[in-house]
C-alpha positions as YAML, in Angstrom:
chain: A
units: angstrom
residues:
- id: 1
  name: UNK
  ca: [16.28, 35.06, -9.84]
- id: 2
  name: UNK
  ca: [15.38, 32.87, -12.89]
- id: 3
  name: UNK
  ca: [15.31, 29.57, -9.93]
- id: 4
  name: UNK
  ca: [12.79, 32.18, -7.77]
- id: 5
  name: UNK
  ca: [10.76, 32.22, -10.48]
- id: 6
  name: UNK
  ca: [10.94, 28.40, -11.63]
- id: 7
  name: UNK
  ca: [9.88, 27.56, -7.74]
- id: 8
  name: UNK
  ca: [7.20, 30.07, -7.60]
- id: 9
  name: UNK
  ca: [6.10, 28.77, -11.30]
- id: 10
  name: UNK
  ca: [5.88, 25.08, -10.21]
- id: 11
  name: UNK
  ca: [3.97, 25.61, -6.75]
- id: 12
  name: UNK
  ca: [1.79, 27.87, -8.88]
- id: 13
  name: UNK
  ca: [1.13, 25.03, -11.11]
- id: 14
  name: UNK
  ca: [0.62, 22.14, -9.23]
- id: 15
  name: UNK
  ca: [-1.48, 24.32, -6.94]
- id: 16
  name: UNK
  ca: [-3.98, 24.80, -10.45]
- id: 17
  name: UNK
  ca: [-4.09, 21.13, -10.53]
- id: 18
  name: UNK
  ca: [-4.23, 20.33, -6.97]
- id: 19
  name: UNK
  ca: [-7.46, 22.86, -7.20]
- id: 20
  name: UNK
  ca: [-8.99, 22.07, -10.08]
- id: 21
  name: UNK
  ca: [-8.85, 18.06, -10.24]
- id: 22
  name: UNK
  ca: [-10.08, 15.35, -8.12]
- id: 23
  name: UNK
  ca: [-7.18, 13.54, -7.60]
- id: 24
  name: UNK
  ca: [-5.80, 10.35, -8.81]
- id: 25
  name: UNK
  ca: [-5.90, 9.90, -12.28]
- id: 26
  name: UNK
  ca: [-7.92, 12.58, -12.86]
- id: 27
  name: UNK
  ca: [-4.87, 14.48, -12.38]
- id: 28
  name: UNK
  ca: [-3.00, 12.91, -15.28]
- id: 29
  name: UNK
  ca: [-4.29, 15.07, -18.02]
- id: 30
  name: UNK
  ca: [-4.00, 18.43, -15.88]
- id: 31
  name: UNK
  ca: [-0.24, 17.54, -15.02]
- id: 32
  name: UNK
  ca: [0.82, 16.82, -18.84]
- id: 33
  name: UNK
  ca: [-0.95, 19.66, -19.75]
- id: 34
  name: UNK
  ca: [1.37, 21.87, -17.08]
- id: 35
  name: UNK
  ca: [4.62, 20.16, -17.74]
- id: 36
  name: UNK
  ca: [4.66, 20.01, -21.23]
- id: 37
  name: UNK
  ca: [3.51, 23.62, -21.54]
- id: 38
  name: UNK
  ca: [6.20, 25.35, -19.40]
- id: 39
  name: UNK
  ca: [8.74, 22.94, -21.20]
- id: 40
  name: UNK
  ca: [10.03, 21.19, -18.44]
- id: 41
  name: UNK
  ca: [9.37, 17.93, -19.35]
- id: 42
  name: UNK
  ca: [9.71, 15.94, -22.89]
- id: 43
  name: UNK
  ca: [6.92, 13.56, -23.60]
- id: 44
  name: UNK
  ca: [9.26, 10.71, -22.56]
- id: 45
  name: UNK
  ca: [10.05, 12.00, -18.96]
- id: 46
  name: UNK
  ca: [6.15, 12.75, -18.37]
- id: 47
  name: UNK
  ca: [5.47, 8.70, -19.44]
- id: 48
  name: UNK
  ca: [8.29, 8.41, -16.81]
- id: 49
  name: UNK
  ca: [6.34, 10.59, -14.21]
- id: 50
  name: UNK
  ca: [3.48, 8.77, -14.88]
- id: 51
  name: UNK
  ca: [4.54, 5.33, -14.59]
- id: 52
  name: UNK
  ca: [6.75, 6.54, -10.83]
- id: 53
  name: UNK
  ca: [3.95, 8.41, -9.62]
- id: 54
  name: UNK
  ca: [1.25, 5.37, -10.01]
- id: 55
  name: UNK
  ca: [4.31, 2.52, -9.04]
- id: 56
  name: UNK
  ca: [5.31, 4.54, -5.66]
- id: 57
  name: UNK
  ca: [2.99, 3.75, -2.66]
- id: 58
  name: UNK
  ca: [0.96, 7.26, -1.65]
- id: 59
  name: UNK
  ca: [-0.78, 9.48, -3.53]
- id: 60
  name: UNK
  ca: [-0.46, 10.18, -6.94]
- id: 61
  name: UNK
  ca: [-0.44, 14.11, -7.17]
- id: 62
  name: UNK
  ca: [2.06, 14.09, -4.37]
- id: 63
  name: UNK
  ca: [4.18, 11.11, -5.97]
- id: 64
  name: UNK
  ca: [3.80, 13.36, -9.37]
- id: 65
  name: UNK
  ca: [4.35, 16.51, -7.98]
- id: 66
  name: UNK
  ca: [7.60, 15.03, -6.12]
- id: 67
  name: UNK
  ca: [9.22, 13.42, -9.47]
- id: 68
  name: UNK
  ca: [8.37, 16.81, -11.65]
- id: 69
  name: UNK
  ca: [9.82, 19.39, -8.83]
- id: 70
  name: UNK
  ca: [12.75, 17.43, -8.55]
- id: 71
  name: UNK
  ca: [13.42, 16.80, -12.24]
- id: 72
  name: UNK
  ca: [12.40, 20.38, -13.04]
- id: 73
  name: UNK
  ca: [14.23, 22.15, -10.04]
- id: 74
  name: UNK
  ca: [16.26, 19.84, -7.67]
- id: 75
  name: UNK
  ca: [14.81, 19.24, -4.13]
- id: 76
  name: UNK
  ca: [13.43, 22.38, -3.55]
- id: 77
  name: UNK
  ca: [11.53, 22.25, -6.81]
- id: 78
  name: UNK
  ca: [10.03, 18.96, -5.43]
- id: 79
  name: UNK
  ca: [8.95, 20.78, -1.82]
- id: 80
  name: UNK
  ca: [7.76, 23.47, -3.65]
- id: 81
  name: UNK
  ca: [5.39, 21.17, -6.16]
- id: 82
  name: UNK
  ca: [4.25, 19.20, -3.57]
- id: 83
  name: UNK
  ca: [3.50, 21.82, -1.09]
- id: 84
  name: UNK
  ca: [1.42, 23.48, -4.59]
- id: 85
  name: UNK
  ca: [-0.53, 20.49, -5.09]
- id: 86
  name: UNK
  ca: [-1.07, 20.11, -1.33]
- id: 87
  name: UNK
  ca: [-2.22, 23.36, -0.50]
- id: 88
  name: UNK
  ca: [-6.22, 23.00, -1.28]
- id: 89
  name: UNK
  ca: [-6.03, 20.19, 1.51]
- id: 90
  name: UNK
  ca: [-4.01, 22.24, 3.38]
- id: 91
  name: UNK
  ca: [-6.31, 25.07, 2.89]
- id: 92
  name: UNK
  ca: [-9.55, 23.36, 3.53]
- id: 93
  name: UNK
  ca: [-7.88, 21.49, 6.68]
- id: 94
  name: UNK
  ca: [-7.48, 25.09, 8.23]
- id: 95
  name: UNK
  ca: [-10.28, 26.53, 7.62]
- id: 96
  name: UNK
  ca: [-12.14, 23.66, 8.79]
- id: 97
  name: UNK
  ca: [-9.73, 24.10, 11.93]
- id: 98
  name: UNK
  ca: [-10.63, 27.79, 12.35]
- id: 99
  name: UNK
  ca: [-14.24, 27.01, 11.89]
- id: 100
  name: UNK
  ca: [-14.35, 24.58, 14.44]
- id: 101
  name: UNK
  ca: [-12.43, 26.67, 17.15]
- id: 102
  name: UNK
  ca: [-14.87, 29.57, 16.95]
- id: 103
  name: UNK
  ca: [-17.62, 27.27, 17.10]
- id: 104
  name: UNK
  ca: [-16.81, 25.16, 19.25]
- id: 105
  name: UNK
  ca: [-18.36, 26.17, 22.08]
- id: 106
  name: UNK
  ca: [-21.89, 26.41, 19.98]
- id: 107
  name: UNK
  ca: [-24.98, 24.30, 20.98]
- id: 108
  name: UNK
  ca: [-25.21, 23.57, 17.66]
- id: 109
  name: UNK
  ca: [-21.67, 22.23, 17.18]
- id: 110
  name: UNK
  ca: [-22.63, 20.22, 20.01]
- id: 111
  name: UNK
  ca: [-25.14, 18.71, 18.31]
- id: 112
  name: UNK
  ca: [-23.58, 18.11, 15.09]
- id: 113
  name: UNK
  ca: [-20.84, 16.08, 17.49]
- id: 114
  name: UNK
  ca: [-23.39, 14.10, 18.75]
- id: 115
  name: UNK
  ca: [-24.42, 13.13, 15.45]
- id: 116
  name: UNK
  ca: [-20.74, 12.94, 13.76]
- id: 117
  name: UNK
  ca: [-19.20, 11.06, 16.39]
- id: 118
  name: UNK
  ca: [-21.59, 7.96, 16.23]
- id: 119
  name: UNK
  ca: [-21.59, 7.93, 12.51]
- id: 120
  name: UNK
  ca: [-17.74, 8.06, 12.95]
- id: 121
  name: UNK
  ca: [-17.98, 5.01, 15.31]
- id: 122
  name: UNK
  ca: [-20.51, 3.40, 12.70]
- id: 123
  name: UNK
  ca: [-18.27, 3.38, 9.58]
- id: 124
  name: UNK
  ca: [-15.29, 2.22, 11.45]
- id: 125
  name: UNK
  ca: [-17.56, -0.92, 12.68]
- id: 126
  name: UNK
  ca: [-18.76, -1.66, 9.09]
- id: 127
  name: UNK
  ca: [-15.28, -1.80, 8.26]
- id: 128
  name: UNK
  ca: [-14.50, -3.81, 10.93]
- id: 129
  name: UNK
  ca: [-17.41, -6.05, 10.03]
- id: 130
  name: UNK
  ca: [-16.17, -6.41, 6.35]
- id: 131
  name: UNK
  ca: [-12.94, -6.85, 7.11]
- id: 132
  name: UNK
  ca: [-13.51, -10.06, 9.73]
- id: 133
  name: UNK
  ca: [-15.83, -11.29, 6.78]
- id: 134
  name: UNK
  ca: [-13.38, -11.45, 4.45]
- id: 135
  name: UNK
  ca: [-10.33, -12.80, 7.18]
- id: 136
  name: UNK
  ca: [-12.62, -15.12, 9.33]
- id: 137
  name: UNK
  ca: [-14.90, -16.79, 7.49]
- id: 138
  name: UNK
  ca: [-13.75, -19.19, 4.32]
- id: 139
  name: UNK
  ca: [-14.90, -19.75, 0.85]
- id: 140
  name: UNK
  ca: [-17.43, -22.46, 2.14]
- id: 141
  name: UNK
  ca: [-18.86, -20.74, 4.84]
- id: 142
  name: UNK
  ca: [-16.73, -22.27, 7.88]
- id: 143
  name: UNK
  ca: [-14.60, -20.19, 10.27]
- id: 144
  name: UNK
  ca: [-11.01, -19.70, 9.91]
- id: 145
  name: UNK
  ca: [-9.21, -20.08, 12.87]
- id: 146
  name: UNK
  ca: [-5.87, -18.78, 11.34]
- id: 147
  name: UNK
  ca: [-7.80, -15.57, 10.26]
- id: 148
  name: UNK
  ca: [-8.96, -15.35, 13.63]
- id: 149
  name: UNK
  ca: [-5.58, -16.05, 15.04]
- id: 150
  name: UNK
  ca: [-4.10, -13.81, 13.69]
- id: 151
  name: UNK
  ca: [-6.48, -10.74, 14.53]
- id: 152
  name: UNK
  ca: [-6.55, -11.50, 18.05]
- id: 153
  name: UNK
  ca: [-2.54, -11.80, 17.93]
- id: 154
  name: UNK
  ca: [-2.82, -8.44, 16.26]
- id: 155
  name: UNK
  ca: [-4.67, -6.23, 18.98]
- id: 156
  name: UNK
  ca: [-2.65, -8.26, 21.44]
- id: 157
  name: UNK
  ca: [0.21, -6.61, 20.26]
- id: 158
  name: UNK
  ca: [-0.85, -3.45, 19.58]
- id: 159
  name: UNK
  ca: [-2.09, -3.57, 23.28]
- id: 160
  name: UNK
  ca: [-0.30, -4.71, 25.67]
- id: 161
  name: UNK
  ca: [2.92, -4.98, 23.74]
- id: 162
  name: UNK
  ca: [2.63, -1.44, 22.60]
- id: 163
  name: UNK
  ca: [3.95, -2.55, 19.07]
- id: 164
  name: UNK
  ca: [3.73, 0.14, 16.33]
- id: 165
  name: UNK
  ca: [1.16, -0.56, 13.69]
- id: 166
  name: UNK
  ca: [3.67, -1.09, 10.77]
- id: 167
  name: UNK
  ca: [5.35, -3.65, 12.62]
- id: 168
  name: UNK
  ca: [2.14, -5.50, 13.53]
- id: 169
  name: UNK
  ca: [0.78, -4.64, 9.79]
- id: 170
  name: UNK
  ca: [4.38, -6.59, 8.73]
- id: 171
  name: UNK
  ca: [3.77, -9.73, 11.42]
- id: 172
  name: UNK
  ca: [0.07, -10.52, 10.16]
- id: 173
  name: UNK
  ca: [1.27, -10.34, 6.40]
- id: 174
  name: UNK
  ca: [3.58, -12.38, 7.06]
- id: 175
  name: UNK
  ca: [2.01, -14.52, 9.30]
- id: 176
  name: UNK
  ca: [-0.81, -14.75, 6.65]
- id: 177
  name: UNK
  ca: [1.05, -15.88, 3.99]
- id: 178
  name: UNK
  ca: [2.41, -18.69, 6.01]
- id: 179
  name: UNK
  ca: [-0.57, -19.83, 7.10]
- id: 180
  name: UNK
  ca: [-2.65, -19.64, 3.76]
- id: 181
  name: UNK
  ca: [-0.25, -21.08, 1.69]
- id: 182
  name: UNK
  ca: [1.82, -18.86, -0.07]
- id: 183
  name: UNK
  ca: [4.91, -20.21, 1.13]
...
């Protein structure tokens, strides 16, 4: 019973600070607070959590709530903290879900598509833009071919070679490093 109440403890907590904080290192505080208050954690293993969560790609309330579950209650201590601090997305995500299949239908969903969906298509350009800034044009001003290259080699694979996009994220780092002079 007492490990019941340990994994209903730590969803309950990591819930408060998945609900209450903004993520990222806003979390920090909210986290120590939890940790060192229910004892499971000595002021050495929450440095510990701190540094693993912010060293480990992903998110840093799921890489914290991951280390302290597990540490506090084995495995299932870490699924329950991270499903805690994941449940206001999770939350939010459904009722945006529900919202959107009852209204669906709406003329004024409708329109709100045909406004969101442009926007959308906007942001992901400006990206785009930014990004081929940064990769195809040099310091001086000139073009960079190997930038360019590259891209084009990129959506070529992702295309007609049907590569996934880790493996094509992996080829163009590498490929960039050779040709910019790491190596």
């Amino acid at each position: 019973m007492a490990m019941l109440e340990t994994l209903v403890q730590l969803f309950a907590a990591f819930a408060k600070i998945g609900f209450t904080s903004f993520g990222g290192t806003s979390m920090i505080p909210l986290i120590m607070d939890e940790m060192s208050s229910h004892g499971w954690m000595t002021d050495a293993d929450l440095t510990n959590l701190i540094a693993i969560a912010e060293m480990t790609p992903g998110s840093l309330g799921v890489n914290a709530a991951t280390f302290a579950g597990t540490k506090t209650a084995g495995m299932l201590g870490g699924v329950f903290a991270v499903l805690g601090v994941l449940s206001p997305t999770l939350t939010l995500t459904l009722l945006a879900a529900a919202f959107f299949q009852k209204f669906r239908t709406s003329k004024v969903m409708s329109y709100i598509m045909k406004i969101v969906k442009p926007v959308c298509i906007g942001m992901v350009l400006g990206v785009l833009v930014g990004l081929c800034r940064q990769t195809c044009i040099t310091e001086a001003g000139g073009i960079s071919l190997p930038g360019i290259a590259i891209g084009i080699l990129c959506f070529v694979l992702l295309q007609k070679f049907k590569l996934s996009v880790p493996k094509v994220i992996g080829i163009a780092a590498v490929l960039g490093l050779v040709c910019f002079g790491v190596f």
